[in-house]
TORFIVO-535332 format. One record per residue (C-alpha): residue in one letter; residue number from 1; x negated, y, z negated. Coordinates in pm, whole numbers, m for minus. Each point is the difference from the previous one (the first is absolute). Layout:
N
+------+------+--------+--------+--------+
! resn ! resi !     px !     py !     pz !
+------+------+--------+--------+--------+
!    a !  NUM !      X !      Y !      Z !
...
+------+------+--------+--------+--------+
END
This chain:
282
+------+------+--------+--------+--------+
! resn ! resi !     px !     py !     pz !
+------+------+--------+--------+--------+
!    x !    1 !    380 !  m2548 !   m517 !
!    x !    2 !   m354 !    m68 !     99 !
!    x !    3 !   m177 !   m320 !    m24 !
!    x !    4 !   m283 !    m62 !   m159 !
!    x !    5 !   m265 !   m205 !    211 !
!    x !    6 !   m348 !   m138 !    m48 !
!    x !    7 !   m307 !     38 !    299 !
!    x !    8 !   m231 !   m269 !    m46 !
!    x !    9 !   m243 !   m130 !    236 !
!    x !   10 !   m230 !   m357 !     20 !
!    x !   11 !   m274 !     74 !    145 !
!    x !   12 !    138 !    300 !    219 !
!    x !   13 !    347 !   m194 !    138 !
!    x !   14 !    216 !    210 !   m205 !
!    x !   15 !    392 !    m57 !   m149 !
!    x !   16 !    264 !    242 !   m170 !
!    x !   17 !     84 !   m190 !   m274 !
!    x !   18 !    384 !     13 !    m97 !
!    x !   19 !    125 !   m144 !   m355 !
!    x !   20 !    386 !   m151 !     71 !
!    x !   21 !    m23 !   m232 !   m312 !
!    x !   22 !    242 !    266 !   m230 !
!    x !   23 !    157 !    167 !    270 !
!    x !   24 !    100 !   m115 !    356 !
!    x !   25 !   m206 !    217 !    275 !
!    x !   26 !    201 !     60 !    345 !
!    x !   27 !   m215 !   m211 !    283 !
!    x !   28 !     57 !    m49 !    355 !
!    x !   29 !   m228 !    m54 !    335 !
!    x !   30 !     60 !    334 !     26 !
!    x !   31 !    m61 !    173 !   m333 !
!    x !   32 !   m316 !   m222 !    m30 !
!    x !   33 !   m119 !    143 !    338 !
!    x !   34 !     74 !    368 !   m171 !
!    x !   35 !   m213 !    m56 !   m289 !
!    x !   36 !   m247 !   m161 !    201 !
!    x !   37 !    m70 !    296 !    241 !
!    x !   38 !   m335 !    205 !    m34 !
!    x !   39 !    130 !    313 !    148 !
!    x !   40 !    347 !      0 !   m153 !
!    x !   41 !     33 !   m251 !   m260 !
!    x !   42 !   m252 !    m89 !   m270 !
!    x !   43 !   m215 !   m166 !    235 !
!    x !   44 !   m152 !   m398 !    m45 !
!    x !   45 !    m71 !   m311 !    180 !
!    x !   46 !    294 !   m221 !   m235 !
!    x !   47 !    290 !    123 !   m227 !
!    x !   48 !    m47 !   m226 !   m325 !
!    x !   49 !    378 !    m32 !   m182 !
!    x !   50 !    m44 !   m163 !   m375 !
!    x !   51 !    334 !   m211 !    m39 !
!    x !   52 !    164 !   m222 !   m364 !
!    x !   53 !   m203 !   m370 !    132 !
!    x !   54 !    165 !   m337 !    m76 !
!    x !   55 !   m155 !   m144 !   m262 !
!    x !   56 !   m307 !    m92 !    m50 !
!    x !   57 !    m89 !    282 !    212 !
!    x !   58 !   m108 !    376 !   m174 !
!    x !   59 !    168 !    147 !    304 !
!    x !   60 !    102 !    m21 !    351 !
!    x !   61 !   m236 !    219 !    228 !
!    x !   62 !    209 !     98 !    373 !
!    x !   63 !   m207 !    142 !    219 !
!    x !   64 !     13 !    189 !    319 !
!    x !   65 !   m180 !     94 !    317 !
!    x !   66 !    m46 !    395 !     60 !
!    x !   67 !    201 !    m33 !    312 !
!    x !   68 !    321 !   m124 !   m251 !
!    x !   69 !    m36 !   m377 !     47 !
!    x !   70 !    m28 !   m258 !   m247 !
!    x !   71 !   m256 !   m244 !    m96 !
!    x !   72 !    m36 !   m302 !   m203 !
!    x !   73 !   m384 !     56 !   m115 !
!    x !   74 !   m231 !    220 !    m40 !
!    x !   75 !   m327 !    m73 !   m202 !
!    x !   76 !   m150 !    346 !   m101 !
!    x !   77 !    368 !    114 !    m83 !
!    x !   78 !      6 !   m333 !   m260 !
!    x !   79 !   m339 !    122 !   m139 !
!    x !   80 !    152 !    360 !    m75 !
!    x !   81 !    297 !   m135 !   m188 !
!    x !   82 !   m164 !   m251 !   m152 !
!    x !   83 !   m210 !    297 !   m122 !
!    x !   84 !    304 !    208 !   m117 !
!    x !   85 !    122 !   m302 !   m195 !
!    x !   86 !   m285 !   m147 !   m199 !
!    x !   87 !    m78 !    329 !    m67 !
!    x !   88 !    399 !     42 !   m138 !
!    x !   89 !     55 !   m318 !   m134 !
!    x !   90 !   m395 !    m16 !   m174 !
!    x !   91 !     47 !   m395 !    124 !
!    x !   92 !   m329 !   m179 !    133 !
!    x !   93 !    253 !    m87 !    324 !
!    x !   94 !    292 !     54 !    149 !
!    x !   95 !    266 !   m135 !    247 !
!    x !   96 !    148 !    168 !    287 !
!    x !   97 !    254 !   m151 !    239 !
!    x !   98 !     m8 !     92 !    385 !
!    x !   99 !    215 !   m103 !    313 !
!    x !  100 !   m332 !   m286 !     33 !
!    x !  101 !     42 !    m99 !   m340 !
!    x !  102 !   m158 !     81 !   m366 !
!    x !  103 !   m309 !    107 !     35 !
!    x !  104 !   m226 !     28 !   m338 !
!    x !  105 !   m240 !    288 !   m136 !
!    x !  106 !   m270 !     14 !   m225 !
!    x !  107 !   m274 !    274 !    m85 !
!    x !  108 !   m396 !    m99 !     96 !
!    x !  109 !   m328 !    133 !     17 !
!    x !  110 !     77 !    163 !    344 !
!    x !  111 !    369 !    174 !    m83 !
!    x !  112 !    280 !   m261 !     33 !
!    x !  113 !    m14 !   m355 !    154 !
!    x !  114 !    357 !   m128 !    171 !
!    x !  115 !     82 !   m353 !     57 !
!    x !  116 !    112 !    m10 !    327 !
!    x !  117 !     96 !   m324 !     44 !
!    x !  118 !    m58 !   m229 !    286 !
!    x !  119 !    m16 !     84 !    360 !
!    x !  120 !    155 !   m181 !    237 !
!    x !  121 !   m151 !   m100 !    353 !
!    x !  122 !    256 !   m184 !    158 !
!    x !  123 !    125 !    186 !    386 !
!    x !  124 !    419 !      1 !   m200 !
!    x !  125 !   m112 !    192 !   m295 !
!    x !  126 !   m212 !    296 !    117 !
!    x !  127 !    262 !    m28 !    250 !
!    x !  128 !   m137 !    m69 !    380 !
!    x !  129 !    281 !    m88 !    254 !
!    x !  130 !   m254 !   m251 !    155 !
!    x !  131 !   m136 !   m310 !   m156 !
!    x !  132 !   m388 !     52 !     m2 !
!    x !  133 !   m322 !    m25 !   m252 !
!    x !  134 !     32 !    275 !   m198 !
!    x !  135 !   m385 !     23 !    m24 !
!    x !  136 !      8 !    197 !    385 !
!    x !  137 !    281 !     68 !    122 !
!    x !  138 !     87 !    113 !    306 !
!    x !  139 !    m19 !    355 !     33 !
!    x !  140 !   m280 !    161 !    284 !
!    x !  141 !    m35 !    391 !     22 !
!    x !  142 !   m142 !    139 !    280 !
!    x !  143 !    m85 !   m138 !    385 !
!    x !  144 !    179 !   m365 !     37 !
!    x !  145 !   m375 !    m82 !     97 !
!    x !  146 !   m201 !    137 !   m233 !
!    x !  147 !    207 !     75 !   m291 !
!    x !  148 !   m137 !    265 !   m270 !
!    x !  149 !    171 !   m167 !   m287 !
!    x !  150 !    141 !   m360 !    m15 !
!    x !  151 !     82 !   m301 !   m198 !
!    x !  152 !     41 !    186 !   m372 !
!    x !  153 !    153 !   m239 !   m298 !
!    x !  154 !    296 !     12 !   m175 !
!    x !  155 !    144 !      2 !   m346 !
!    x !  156 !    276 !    108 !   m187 !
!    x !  157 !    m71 !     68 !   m353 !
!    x !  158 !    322 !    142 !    m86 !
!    x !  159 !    m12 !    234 !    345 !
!    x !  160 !   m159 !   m135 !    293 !
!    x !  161 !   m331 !    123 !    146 !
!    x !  162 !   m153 !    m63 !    272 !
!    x !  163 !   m438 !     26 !    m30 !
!    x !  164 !   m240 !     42 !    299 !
!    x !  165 !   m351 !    m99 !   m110 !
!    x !  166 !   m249 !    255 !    155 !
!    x !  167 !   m389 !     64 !     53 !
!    x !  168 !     90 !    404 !   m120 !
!    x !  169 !    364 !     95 !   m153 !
!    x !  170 !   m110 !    354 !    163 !
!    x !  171 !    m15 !    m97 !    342 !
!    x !  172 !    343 !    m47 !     64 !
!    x !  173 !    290 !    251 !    m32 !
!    x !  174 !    240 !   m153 !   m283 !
!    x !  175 !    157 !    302 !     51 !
!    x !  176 !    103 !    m26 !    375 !
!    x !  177 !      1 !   m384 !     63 !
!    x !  178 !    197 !    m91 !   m433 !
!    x !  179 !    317 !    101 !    123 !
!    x !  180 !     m9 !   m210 !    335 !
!    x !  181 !   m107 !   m315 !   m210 !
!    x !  182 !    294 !     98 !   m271 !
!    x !  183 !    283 !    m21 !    209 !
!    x !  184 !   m153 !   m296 !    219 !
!    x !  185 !    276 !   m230 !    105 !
!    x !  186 !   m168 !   m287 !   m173 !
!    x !  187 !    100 !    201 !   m345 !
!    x !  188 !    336 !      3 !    m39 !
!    x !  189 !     28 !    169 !   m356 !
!    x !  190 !   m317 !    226 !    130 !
!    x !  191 !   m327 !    m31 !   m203 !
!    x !  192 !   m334 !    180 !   m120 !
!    x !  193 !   m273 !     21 !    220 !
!    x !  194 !   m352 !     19 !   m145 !
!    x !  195 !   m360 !      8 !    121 !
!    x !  196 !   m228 !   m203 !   m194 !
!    x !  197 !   m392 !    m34 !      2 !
!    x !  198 !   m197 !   m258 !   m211 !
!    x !  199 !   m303 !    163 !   m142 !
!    x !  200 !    m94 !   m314 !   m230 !
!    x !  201 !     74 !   m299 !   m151 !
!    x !  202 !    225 !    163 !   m242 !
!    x !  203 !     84 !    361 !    194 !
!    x !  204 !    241 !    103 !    227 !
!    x !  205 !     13 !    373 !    147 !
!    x !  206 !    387 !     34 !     85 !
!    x !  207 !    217 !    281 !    119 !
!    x !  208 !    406 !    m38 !     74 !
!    x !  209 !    313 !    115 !    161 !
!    x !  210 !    282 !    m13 !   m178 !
!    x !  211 !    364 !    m61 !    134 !
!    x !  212 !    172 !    272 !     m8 !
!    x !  213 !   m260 !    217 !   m117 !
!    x !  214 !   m297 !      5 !    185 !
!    x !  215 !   m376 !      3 !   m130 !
!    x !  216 !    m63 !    m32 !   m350 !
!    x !  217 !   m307 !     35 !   m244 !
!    x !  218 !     72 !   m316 !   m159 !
!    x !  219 !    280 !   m276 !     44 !
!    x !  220 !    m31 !   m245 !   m265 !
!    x !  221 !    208 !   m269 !    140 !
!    x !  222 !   m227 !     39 !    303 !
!    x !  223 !   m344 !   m103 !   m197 !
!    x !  224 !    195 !   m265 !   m149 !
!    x !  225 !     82 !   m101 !    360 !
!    x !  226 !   m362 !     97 !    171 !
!    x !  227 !   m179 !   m215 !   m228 !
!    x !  228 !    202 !   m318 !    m31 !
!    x !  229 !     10 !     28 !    383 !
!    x !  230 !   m416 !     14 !    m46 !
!    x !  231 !     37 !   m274 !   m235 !
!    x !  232 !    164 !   m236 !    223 !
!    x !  233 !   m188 !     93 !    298 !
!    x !  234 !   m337 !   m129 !   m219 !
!    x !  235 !   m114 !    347 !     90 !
!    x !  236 !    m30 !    132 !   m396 !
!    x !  237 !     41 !   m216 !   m306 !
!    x !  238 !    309 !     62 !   m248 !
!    x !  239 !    m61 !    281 !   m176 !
!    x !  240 !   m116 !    329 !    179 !
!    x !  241 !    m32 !    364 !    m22 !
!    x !  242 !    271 !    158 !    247 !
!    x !  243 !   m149 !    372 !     88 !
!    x !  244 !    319 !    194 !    122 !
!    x !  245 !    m49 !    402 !     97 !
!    x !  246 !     80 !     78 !   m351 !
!    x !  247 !   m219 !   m224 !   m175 !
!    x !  248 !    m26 !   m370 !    m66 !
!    x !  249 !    275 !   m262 !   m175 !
!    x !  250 !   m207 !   m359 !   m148 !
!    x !  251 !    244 !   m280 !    141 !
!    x !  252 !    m56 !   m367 !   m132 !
!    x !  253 !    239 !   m285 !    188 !
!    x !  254 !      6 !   m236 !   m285 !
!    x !  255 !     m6 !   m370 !    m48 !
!    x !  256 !    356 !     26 !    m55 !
!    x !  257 !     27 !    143 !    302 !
!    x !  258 !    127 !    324 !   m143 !
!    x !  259 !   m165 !    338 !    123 !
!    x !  260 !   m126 !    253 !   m287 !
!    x !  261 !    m71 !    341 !    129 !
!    x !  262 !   m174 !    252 !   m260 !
!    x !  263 !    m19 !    352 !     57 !
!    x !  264 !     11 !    354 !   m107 !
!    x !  265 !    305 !    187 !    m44 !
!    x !  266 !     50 !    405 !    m40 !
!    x !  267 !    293 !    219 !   m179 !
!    x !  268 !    m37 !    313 !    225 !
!    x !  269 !    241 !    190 !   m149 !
!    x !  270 !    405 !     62 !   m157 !
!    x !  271 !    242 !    193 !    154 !
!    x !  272 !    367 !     48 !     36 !
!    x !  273 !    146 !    m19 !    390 !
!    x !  274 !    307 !    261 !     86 !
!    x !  275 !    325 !   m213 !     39 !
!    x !  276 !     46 !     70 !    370 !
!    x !  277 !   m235 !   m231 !     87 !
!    x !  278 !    224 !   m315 !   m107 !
!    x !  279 !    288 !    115 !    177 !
!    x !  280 !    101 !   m171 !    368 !
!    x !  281 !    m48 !    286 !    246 !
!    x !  282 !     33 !    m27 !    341 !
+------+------+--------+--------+--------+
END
C-alpha cells in the first residue's frame, strides 16, 4: 500500500516527512537512499522518520542522509517537526528525542525556536583522532606553502562540523574542496564543512556541505555551530543572525550555555509514495 509522506523544507533544506508512531515504516540505508533520490525517489536532502519517544519526549525523530546514512542531529529537520507537533498537539512546546538527546521546541516570533543544547569543543567529542585546540585545527587546502584554506574550528553540536572563517564565502568552491575536508583523516566519523563570513557584530553570512549530501540552502546545526565558533573566537558576540542560501536562522548561545536557534519552517506539500520504494532492491 502506499505511504503517505510529508515535504517540508526550513529555509530551502528540505525532508520527506514519514509518520511511524501508529504503524511501523520499513527503513534501511538503502530504502532511505531510495526515497531520498531526486531523479527516482521523492527527492530531499534528509529522510525525517516520526517514532513512539520515551517519555517525556512527544516523539522520537530518526533521521537520514539522502545517500541512506544515518544521523544523530539535524537542526532545521527539529524545527519542521517541532512545527508538525505544536501544531498537533496545540501545546506552547514540545519534546522530541534524537540519537544526541531530547531536544525541546517552542513556537516564536520568527517560526519555531529549538533548544539545542550545548556544544561541545573538546578534540574526543566532535571526534578528531589528534589531540589539538579545537579553535584551528589542523587542516590546510591548497599549496603546503601557501595554503588557500587553513586552520578552521571545530565543534560538534550533536554532528561535528568543521568552519573555515573567510574574507568572501563566494570565493572558494565549497563545492569542489567540502568533500576533501569531509573525509579528512583527522575526522574519523566525517563532518560538515561550512564557509563562514562575519559581516557584523551580530551577522554571519554562512554556506555548508553536508555529509553525505552535499550543498545545502540551510543547515541548522551548522549556524548553531558557525556562530558559537564566532563566539569563541571573540569574532561576533552571542547572539547573531546566521544568513544561509535560503535565508537566515537567529542563533543565541545562552548563559546556560545552551544554543537556541529560531527559524522559519515550510509544509510544501502531502502526498502518498508507491510502496516499491521501501523495498531492498539490489
Amino acid at each position: 500500500m502506499p505511504v503517505a509522506y510529508k515535504k517540508m523544507n526550513g529555509l530551502g533544506n528540505d525532508f520527506v516527512v514519514l509518520d511511524a508512531r501508529k504503524d511501523r515504516i520499513p527503513m534501511s540505508t538503502m530504502i532511505a537512499a531510495q526515497i531520498g533520490h531526486r531523479e527516482s525517489g521523492i527527492g530531499c536532502d534528509q529522510i525525517i522518520v516520526m517514532e513512539p519517544g520515551n517519555a517525556p519526549a512527544d516523539v522520537f525523530m530518526r533521521i537520514y542522509n539522502q545517500n541512506g546514512g544515518e544521523v544523530a542531529a539535524c537542526g532545521n529537520a527539529t524545527r519542521c517537526v517541532g512545527q508538525l507537533l505544536l501544531d498537533e498537539t496545540g501545546k506552547d512546546s514540545v519534546t522530541i528525542e534524537t540519537r544526541a538527546g531530547l531536544l525541546h521546541a517552542s513556537a516564536s516570533e520568527h517560526g519555531v525556536t529549538v533548544d539545542m543544547g550545548t556544544p561541545k569543543f573538546d578534540w574526543e567529542d566532535i571526534p578528531l583522532t589528534e589531540r589539538m585546540d579545537t579553535r584551528n585545527i589542523d587542516i590546510k587546502l591548497g599549496p603546503i606553502d601557501n595554503p588557500v584554506l587553513m586552520g578552521p574550528a571545530a565543534v560538534n553540536v550533536g554532528n561535528p562540523h568543521v568552519i573555515f572563517f573567510v574574507d568572501d564565502v563566494h570565493d572558494h568552491d565549497l563545492e569542489k574542496f567540502g568533500p576533501l575536508v569531509e573525509f579528512h583523516p583527522l575526522l574519523p566519523e566525517q563532518a560538515n564543512v561550512s564557509l563562514a563570513q562575519v559581516m557584523g557584530h551580530d551577522v554571519i553570512r554562512l554556506r555548508v556541505w553536508e555529509r553525505g549530501v552535499g550543498i545545502t540552502q540551510a543547515c541548522g546545526t551548522g549556524a548553531c555551530a558557525a556562530a558559537v565558533s564566532a563566539a569563541r573566537k571573540n569574532l561576533t558576540g552571542r547572539e547573531v543572525e546566521v544568513i544561509l542560501d535560503g535565508g537566515p536562522l537567529y542563533i543565541r548561545w545562552g548563559e546556560n550555555d545552551h544554543i537556541y536557534m529560531t527559524g522559519a519552517t515550510e509544509l510544501e506539500y502531502e502526498g502518498e509514495a508507491d510502496d516499491s520504494l521501501f523495498k531492498e532492491v539490489m
